[in-house]
LUMKOLFI-6260 format. One record per residue (C-alpha): residue number from 0; x, y, z. Coordinates in nm, 2 decimals, m for minus. Last residue first. Layout:
BEGIN
R:n:px:py:pz
R:NUM:X:Y:Z
...
//
This chain:
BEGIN
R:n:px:py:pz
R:599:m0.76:m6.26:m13.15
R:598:m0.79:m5.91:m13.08
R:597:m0.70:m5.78:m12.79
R:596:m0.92:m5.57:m12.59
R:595:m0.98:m5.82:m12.33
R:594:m1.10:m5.73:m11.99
R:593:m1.02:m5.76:m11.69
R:592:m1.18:m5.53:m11.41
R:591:m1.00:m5.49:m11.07
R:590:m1.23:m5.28:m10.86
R:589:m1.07:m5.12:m10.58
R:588:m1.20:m5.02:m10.24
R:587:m1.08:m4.92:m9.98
R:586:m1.13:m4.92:m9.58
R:585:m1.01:m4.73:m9.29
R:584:m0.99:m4.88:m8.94
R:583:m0.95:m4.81:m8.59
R:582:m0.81:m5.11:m8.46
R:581:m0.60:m4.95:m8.16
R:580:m0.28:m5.04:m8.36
R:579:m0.45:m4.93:m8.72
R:578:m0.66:m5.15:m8.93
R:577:m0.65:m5.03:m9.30
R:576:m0.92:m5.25:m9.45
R:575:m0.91:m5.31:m9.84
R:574:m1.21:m5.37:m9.98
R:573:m1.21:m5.59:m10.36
R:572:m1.40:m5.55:m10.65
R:571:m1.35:m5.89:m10.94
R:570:m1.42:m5.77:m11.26
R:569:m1.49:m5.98:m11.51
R:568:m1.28:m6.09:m11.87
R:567:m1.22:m6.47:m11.99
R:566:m1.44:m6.39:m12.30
R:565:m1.69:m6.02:m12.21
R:564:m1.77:m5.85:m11.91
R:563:m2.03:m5.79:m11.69
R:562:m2.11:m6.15:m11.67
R:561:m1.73:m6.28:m11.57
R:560:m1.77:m6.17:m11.15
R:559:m1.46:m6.26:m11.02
R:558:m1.59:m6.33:m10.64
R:557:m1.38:m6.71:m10.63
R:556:m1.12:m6.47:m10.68
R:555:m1.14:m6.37:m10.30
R:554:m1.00:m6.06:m10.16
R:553:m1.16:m5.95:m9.85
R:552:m0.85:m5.73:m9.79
R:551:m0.63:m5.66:m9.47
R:550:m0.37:m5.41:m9.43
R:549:m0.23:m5.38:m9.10
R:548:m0.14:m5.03:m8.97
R:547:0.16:m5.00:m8.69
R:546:0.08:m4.65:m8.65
R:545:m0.13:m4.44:m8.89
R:544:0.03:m4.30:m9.25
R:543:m0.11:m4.58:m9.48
R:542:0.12:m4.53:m9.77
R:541:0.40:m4.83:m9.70
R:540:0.07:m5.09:m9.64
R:539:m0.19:m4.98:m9.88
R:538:0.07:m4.99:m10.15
R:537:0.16:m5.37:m10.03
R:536:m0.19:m5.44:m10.01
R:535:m0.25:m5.32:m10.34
R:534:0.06:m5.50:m10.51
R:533:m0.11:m5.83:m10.33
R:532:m0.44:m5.79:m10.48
R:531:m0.29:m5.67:m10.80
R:530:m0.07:m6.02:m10.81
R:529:m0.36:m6.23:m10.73
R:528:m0.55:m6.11:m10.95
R:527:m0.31:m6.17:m11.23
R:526:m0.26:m6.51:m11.09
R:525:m0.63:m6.56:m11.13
R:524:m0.62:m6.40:m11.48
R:523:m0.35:m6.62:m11.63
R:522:m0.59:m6.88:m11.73
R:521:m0.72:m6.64:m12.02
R:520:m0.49:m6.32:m12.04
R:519:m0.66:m6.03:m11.97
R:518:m0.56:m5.72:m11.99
R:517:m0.56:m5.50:m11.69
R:516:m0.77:m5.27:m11.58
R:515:m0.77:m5.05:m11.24
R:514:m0.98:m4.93:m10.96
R:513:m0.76:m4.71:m10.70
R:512:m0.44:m4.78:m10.51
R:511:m0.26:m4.42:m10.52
R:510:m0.27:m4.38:m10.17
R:509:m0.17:m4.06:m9.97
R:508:m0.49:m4.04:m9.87
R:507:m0.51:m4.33:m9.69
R:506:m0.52:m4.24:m9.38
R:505:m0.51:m4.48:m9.11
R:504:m0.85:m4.52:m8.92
R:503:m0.95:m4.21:m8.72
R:502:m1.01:m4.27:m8.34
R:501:m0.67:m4.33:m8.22
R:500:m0.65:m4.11:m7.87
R:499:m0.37:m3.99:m7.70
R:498:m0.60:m3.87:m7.40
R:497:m0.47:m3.57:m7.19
R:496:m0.67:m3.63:m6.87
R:495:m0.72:m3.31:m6.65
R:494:m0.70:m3.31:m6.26
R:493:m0.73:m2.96:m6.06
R:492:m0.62:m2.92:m5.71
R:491:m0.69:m2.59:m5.48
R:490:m0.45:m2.60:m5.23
R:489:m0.36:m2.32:m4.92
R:488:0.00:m2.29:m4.84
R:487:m0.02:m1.95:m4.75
R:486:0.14:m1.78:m5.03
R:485:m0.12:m1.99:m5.23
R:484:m0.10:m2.32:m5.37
R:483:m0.26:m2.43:m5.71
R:482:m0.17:m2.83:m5.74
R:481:m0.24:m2.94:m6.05
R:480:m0.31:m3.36:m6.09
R:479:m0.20:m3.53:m6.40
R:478:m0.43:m3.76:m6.59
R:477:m0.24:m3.94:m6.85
R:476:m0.37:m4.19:m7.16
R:475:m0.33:m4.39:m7.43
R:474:m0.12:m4.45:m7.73
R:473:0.20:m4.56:m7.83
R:472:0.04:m4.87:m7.90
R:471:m0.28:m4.92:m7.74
R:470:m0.38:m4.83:m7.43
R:469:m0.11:m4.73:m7.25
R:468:m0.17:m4.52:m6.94
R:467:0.09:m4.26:m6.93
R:466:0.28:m4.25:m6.57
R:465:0.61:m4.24:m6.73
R:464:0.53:m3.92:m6.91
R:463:0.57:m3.74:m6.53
R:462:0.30:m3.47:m6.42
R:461:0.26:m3.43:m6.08
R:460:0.17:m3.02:m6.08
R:459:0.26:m2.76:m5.89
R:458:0.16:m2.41:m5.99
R:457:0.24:m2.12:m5.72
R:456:0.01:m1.81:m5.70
R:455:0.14:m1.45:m5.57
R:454:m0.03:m1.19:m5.42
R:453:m0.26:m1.37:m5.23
R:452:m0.58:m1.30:m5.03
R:451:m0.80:m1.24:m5.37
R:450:m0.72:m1.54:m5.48
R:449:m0.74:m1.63:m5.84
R:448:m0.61:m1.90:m6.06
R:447:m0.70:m1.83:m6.47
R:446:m0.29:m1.69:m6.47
R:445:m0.12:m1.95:m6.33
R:444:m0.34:m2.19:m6.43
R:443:m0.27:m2.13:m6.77
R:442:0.09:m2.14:m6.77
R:441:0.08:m2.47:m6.56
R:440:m0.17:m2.60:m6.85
R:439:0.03:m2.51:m7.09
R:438:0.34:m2.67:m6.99
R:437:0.10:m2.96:m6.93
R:436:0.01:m2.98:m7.24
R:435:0.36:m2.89:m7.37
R:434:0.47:m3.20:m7.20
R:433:0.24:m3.39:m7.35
R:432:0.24:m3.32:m7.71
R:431:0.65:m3.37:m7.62
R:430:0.58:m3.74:m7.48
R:429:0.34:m3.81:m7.80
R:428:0.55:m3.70:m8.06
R:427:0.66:m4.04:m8.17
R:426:0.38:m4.24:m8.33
R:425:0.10:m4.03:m8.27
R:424:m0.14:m4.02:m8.08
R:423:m0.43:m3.79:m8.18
R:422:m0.52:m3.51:m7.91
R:421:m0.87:m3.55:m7.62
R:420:m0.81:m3.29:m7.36
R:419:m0.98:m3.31:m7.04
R:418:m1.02:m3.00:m6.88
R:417:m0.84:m2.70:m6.77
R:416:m1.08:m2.44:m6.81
R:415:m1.00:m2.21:m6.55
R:414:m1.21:m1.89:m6.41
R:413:m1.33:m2.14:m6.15
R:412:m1.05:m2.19:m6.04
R:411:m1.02:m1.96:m5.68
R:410:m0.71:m2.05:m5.50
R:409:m0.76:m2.23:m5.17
R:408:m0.92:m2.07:m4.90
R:407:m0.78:m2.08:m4.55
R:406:m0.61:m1.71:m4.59
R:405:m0.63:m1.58:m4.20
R:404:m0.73:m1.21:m4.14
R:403:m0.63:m1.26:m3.75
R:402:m0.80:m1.03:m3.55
R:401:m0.64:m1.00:m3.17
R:400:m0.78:m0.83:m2.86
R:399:m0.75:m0.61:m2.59
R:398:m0.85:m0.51:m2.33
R:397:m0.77:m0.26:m2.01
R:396:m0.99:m0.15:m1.74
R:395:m0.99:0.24:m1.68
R:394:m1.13:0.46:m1.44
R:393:m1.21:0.78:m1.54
R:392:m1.48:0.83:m1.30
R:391:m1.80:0.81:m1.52
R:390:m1.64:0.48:m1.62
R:389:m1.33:0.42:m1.88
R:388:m1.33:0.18:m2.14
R:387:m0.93:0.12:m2.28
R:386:m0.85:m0.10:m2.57
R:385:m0.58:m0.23:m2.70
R:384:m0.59:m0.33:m3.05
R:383:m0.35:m0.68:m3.21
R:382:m0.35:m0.67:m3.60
R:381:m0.26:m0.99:m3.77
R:380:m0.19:m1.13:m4.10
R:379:m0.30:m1.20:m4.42
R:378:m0.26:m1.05:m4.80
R:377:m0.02:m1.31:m4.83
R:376:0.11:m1.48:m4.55
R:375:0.17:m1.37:m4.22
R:374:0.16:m0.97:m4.23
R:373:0.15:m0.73:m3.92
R:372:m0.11:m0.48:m3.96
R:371:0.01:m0.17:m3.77
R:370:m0.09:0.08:m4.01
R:369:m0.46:m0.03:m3.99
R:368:m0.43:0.18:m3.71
R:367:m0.66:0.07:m3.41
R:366:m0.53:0.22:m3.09
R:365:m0.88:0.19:m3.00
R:364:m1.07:0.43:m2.70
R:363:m1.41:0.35:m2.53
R:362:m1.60:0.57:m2.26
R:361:m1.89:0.36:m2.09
R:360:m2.22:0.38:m2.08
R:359:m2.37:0.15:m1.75
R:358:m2.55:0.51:m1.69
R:357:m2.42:0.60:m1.34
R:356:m2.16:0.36:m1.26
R:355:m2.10:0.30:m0.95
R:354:m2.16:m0.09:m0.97
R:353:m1.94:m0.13:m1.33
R:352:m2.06:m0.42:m1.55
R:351:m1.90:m0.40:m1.92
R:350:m2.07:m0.50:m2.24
R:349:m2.21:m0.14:m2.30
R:348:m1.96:0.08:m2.44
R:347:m1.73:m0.22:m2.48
R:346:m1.98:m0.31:m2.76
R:345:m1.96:m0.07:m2.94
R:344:m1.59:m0.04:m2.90
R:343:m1.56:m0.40:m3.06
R:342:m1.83:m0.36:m3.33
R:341:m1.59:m0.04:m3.49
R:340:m1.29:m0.26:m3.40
R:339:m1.43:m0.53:m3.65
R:338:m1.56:m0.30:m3.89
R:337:m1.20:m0.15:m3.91
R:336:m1.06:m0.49:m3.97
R:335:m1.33:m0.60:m4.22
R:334:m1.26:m0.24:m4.42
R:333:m0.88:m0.28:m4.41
R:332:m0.89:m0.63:m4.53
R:331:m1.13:m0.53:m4.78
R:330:m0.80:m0.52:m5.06
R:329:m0.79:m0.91:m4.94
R:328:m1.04:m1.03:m4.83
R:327:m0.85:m1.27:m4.57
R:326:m1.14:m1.49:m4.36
R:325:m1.18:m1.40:m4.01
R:324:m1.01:m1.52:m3.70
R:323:m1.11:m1.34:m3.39
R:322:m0.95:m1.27:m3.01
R:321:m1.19:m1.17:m2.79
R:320:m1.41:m0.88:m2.76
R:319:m1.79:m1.08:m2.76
R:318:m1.65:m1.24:m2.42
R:317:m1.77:m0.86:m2.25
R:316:m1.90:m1.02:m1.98
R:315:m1.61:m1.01:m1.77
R:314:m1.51:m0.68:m1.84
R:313:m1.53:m0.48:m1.49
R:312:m1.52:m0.16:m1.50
R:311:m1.19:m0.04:m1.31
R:310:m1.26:0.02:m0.96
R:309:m1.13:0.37:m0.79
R:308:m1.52:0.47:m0.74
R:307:m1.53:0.69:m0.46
R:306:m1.76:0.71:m0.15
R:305:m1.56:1.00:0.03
R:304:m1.70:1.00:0.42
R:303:m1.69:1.32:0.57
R:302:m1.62:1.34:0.98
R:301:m1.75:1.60:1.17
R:300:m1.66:1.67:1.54
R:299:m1.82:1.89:1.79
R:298:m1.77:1.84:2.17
R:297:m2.06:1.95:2.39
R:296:m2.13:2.02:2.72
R:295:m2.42:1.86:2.89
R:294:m2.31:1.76:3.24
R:293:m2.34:1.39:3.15
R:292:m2.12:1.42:2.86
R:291:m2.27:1.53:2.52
R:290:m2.09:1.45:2.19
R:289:m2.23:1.69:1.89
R:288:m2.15:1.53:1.52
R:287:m2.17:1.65:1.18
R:286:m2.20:1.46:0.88
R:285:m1.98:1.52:0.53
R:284:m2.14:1.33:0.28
R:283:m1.93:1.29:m0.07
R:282:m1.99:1.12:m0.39
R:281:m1.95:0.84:m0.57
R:280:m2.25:0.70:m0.82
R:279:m2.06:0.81:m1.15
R:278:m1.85:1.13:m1.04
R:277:m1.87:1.35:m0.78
R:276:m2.26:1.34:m0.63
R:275:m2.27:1.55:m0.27
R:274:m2.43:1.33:m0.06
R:273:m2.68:1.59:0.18
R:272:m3.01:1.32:0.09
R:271:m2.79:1.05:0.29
R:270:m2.94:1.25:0.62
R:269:m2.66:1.25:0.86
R:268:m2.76:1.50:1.09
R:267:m2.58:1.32:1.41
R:266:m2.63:1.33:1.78
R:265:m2.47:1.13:2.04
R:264:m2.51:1.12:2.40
R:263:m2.17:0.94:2.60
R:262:m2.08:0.72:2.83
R:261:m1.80:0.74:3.01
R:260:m2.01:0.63:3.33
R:259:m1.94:0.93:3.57
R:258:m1.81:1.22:3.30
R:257:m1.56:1.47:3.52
R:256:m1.23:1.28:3.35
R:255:m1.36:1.32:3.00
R:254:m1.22:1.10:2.74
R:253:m1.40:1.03:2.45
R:252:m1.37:0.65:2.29
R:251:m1.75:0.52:2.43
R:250:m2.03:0.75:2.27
R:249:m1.83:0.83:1.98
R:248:m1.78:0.45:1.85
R:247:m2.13:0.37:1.86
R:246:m2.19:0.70:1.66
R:245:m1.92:0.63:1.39
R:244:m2.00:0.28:1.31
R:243:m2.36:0.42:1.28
R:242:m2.27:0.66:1.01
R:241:m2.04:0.40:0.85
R:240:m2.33:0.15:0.84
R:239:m2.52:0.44:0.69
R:238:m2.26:0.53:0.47
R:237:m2.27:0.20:0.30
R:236:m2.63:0.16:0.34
R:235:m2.70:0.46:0.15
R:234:m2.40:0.34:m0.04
R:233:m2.55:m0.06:m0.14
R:232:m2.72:0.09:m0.50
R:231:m2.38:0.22:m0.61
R:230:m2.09:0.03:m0.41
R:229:m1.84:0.29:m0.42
R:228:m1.53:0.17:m0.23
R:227:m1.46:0.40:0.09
R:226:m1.29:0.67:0.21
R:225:m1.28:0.77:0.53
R:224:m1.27:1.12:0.73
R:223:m1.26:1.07:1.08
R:222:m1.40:0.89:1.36
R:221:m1.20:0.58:1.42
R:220:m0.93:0.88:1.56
R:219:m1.17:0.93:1.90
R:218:m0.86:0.95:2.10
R:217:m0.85:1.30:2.07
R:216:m1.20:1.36:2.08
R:215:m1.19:1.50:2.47
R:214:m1.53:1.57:2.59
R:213:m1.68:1.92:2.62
R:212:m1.53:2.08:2.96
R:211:m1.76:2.27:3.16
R:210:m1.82:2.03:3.43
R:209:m1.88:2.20:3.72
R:208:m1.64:2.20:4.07
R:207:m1.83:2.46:4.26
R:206:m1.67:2.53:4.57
R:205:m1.89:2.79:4.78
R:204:m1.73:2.97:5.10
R:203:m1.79:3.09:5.44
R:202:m1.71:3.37:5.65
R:201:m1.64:3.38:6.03
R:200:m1.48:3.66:6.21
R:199:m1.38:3.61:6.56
R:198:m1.24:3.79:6.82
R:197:m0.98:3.57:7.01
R:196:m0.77:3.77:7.17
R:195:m0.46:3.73:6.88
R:194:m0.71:3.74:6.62
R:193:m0.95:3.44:6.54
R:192:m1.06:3.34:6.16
R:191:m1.35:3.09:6.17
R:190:m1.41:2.93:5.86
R:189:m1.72:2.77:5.69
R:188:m1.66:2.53:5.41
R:187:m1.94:2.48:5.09
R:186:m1.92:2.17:4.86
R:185:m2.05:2.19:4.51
R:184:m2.06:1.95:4.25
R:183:m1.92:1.74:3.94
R:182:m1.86:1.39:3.89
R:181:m2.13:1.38:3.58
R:180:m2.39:1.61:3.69
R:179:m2.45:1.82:4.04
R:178:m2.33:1.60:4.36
R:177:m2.32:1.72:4.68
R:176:m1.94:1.74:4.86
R:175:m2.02:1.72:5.25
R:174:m1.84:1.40:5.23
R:173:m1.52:1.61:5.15
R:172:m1.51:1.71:5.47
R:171:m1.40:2.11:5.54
R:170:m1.54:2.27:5.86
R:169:m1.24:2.49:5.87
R:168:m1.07:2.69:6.14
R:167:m0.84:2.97:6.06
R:166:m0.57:3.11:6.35
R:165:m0.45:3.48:6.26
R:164:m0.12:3.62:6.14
R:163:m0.11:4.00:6.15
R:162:0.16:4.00:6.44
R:161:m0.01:4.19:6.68
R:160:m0.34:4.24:6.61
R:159:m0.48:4.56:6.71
R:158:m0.49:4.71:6.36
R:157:m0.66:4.39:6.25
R:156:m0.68:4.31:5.88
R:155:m0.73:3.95:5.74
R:154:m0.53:3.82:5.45
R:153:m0.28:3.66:5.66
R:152:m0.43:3.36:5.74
R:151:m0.73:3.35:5.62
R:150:m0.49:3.33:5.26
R:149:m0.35:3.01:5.39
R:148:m0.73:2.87:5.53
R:147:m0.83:2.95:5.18
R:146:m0.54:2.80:4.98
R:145:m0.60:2.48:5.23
R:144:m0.97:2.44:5.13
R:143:m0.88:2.49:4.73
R:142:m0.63:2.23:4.76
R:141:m0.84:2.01:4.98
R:140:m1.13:2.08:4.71
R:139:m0.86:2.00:4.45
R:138:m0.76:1.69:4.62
R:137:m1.11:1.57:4.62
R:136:m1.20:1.63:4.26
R:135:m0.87:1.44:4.12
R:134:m1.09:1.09:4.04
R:133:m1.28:1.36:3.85
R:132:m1.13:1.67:3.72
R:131:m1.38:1.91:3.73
R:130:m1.33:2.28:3.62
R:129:m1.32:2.54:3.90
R:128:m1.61:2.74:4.01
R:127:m1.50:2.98:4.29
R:126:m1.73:3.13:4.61
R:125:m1.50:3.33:4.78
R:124:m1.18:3.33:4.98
R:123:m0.97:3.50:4.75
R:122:m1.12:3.84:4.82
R:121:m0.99:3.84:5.19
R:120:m0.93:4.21:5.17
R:119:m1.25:4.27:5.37
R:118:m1.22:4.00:5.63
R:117:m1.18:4.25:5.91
R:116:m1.05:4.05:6.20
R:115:m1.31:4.03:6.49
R:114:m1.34:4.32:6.73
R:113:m1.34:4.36:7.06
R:112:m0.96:4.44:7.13
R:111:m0.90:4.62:7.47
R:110:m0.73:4.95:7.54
R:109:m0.82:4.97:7.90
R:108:m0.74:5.32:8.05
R:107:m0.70:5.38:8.40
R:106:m0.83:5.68:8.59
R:105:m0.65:5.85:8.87
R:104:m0.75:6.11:9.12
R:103:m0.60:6.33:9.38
R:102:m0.71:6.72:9.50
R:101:m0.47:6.95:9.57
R:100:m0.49:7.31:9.71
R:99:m0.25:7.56:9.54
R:98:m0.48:7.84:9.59
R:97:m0.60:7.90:9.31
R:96:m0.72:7.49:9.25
R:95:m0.46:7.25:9.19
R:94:m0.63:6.94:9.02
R:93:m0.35:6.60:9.07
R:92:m0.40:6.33:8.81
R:91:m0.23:5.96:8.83
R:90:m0.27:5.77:8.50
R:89:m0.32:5.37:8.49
R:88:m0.24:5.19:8.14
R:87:m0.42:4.90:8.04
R:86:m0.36:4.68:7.73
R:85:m0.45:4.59:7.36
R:84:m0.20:4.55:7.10
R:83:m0.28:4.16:7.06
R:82:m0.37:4.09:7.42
R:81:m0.26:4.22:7.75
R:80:m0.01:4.47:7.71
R:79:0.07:4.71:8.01
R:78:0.13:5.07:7.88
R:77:0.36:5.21:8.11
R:76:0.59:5.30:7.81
R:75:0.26:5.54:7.73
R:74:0.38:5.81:8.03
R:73:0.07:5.97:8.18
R:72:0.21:6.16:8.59
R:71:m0.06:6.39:8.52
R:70:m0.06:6.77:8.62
R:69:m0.42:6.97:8.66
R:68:m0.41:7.35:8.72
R:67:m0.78:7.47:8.79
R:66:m1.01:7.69:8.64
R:65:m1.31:7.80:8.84
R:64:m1.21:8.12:8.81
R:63:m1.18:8.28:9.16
R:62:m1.18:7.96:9.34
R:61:m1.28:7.93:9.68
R:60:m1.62:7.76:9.61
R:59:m1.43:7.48:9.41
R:58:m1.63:7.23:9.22
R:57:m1.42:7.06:9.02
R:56:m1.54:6.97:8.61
R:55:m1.32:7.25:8.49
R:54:m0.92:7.17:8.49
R:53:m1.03:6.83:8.57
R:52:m1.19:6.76:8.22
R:51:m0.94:6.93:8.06
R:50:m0.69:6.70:8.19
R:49:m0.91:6.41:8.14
R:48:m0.93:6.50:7.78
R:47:m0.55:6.50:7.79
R:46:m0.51:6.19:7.87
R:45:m0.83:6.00:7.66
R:44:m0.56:6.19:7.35
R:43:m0.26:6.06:7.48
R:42:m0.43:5.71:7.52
R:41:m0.57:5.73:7.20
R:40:m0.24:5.86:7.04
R:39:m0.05:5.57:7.17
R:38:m0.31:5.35:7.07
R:37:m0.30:5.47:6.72
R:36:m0.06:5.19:6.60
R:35:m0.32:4.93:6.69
R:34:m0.64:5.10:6.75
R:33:m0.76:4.93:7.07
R:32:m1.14:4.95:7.16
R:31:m1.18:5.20:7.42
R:30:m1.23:5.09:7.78
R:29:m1.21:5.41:8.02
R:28:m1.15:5.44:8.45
R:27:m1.30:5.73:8.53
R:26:m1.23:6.11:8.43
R:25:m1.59:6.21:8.29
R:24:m1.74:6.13:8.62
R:23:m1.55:6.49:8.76
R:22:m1.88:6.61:8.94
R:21:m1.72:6.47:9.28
R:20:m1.39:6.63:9.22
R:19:m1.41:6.90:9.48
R:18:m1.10:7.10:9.45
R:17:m0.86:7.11:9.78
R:16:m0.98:7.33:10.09
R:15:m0.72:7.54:10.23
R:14:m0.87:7.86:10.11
R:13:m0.78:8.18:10.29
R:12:m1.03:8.43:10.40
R:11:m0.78:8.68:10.63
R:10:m0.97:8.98:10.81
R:9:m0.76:9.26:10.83
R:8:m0.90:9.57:11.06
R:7:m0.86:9.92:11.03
R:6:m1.01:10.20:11.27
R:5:m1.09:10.53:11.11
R:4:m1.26:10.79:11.23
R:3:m1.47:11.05:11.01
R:2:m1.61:11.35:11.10
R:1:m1.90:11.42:10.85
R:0:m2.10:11.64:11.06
//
């Protein structure tokens, strides 16, 4: 019938019941690895995803939405540091469901630091090669080992460390060093880097101290270039000894402060078929050199050693370019002079002994000028040459030598005909007959005389009257000696006799004493006789012209001869001898005839 009645009633269904967080396992007690300067915001952020966890994860059968108001007493200043930047905080949460109804929880957040300090950045501490330095190697491992503990120290990052300074350990001991080559090696450290709680990070690290350094040829100053005398067939062995010299003396004066014995390996590529010829037998080899410590690095070095020739040939031998005398010639001077230099330089081209010289040939020069003949004597004189002989290698020795054109010959008299002269003596004339011979001869000489090293002649001669020989009378003899002397007192002599000689009997020409007849007169014809014998002499005697002349006769009237003529008459012939003072004679004759032509 659709009448309605109406009775109201209220029934009340009121929720007293706080949230159920039993599901809620999200919002627990939380350890998250600390974040350093983000802590903050972690811990804000873990806060607020517990919030929204409780505003969802109650169970709430009286809630209309199932969304619930959640309030948290979180304040970071209650942030309770333990370690580094790491810590725990403890937040209170209260869920409200609709109805105002609160449920309690709280959840505490660890911020805790797990994780070892980031060695990333630590670059530095690596493996590092470093040069070796011997006696030095330890402090540069503890050098090396302390730089890398330093930079452990700070290199590190740790964004929950506090104070970015960490504690490094080392395993360093220098005993641990192995040995490579020469004093080098390796030695590897391990570190330990711990943060502020103790997380650690460990790395490890490699020192290699190598030997890369070549030896040290500073001090090595025996070993450069050098030169040396040339010694011709000795310089193979010359720069061999010098090669050798060089080696010993390279594997001991290096320096190297990583080498263990300091002892070195040599090599050279001296090979005496790389010399260079210059001049004559010198020449130049330039050898190169590798010095090799123990580790194997090199150190170059070359040295050249100059074989030169600086020696003067040697003119020892050459006693065929000495001083000479040689006879003058004269207008050939110039000629024997020029031979003589001529033989002189050939024979310096070859005379001399020179060790580095390549064809024992020899360069000669003269200062030969005939110009600078110095005269003595005569046509003589002197010329002094220098000479200079020069070897592949222009050195020069020095000579020289003297040629003396002397004149030691005498005038030449062979073109002379003094001789011995034979003239008549005379009574009075004698001393001037001889001094005109000897005038003569003087003048003669000096013009016969020849010399073809003298330009003027001098006659000398020792002629004095008083030395005549007498013979007989007046007469006689005188040899005078001529002295011929040249402008350098060189002699000829020459000796002629000039004989005053009385070989013709007086002469009688003059003489009127011939045959003659007289009358004759009986017992007068002796007297008679007599008489023309002693008129005859007496003629004979004033007309003779000789010196000194004796008149002699073989008169004798016992010879009157009466047969050829008639009465008292004959003829009575008669020689007359002219004897002159060295008895040369002349005779006459004269026939005395009487006769008588009277008559009776």
């Amino acid at each position: 019938c659709g009448n309605v009645t109406t009775l109201s009633a209220t029934l009340t269904i009121e929720d007293t019941t706080a949230p159920d967080l039993a599901l809620c396992s999200d919002v627990s007690d939380e350890t998250i690895e600390c974040d350093g300067a983000n802590n903050s915001t972690l811990a804000s952020d873990w806060n607020a995803a517990n919030i929204a966890a409780l505003q969802t994860c109650p169970t709430d059968s009286c809630d209309a939405d199932a969304s619930y108001t959640v309030t948290s007493d979180f304040d970071f200043n209650n942030f309770v540091s333990t370690c580094g930047l790491g810590g725990t905080i403890t937040v209170n949460y209260t869920v409200a469901d609709d109805c105002g109804n609160l449920a309690s929880t709280s959840a505490t957040l660890t911020i805790e630091d797990t994780t070892a300090p980031d060695l990333a950045l630590c670059s530095d501490v690596a493996d590092e090669t470093i040069e070796c330095d011997g006696a030095n190697n330890s402090t540069l491992a503890s050098d090396w080992n302390a730089a890398n503990i330093a930079a452990l120290q700070t290199c590190p990052t740790d964004s929950c460390d506090a104070d970015a300074n960490y504690t490094v350990t080392s395993d360093f001991e220098f005993n641990n060093f192995v040995s490579a080559c020469g004093l080098g090696g390796t030695i590897t450290v391990n570190y330990t880097v711990a943060d502020d709680c103790g997380n650690l990070a460990s790395t490890s690290a490699t020192l290699t101290i190598e030997d890369t350094t070549a030896p040290d040829l500073a001090l090595c100053s025996d070993v450069s270039d050098e030169t040396i005398e040339c010694d011709g067939a000795n310089n193979s062995t010359l720069a061999s000894d010098w090669n050798a010299a060089n080696i010993a003396a390279l594997q001991t004066c290096p320096t190297d402060s990583c080498d263990a014995d300091a002892s070195y390996t040599v090599t050279s590529d001296f090979d005496f078929n790389n010399f260079v010829s210059t001049c004559g037998l010198g020449g130049t080899i330039t050898v190169n050199y590798t010095v090799a410590d123990d580790c194997g690095n090199i150190a170059y070095t070359s040295a050249t050693l100059t074989i030169e020739d600086t020696t003067a040939p040697d003119l020892a031998l050459c006693s065929d370019v000495t001083d000479e005398t040689i006879e003058c010639d004269g207008a050939n001077n110039s000629t024997l002079a020029a031979d003589w230099n001529a033989a002189n330089i050939a024979a310096l081209q070859t005379c001399p002994t020179d060790s580095c010289d390549a064809d024992a040939n020899y360069t000669v020069t003269s200062d030969f000028d005939f110009n600078n003949f110095v005269n003595t004597c005569g046509l003589g004189g002197t010329i002094t040459i220098n000479y200079t002989v020069a070897d592949d290698c222009g050195n020069i020795a020095s000579t020289s030598a003297t040629l003396t054109l002397s004149d030691t010959t005498g005038p030449d008299l062979s073109a002379c005909s003094i001789t011995d002269t034979d003239v008549d003596c005379t009574a009075s004339d004698n001393q001037t007959i001889a001094d005109q011979w000897n005038a003569d001869n003087i003048a003669a000489l000096q013009a016969c005389a020849s010399d073809s090293c003298a330009t003027d002649i001098t006659v000398t001669s020792d002629y004095d009257y008083n030395n005549l020989n007498t013979v007989c009378g007046p007469c006689g003899n005188i040899t005078v000696t001529y002295t011929v002397t040249d402008q350098c007192n060189n002699s000829s002599t020459v000796s002629a006799t000039l004989n005053f000689g009385d070989a013709t009997g007086p002469d009688l020409s003059a003489c009127t004493v011939t045959d003659q007849t007289l009358q004759c007169d009986g017992d007068n014809n002796q007297t008679i006789a007599d008489t023309w014998n002693n008129d005859n002499i007496a003629a004979l005697q004033a007309c003779a012209n000789d010196i000194s002349v004796v008149i002699s006769s073989n008169y004798d009237y016992n010879n009157f001869d009466s047969s050829t003529v008639c009465g008292l008459g004959g003829t009575l012939p008669v020689t007359y001898t002219a004897t002159d003072a060295c008895g040369n004679v002349t005779t006459l004759s004269a026939t005395l005839t009487i006769e008588d032509t009277t008559a009776p």
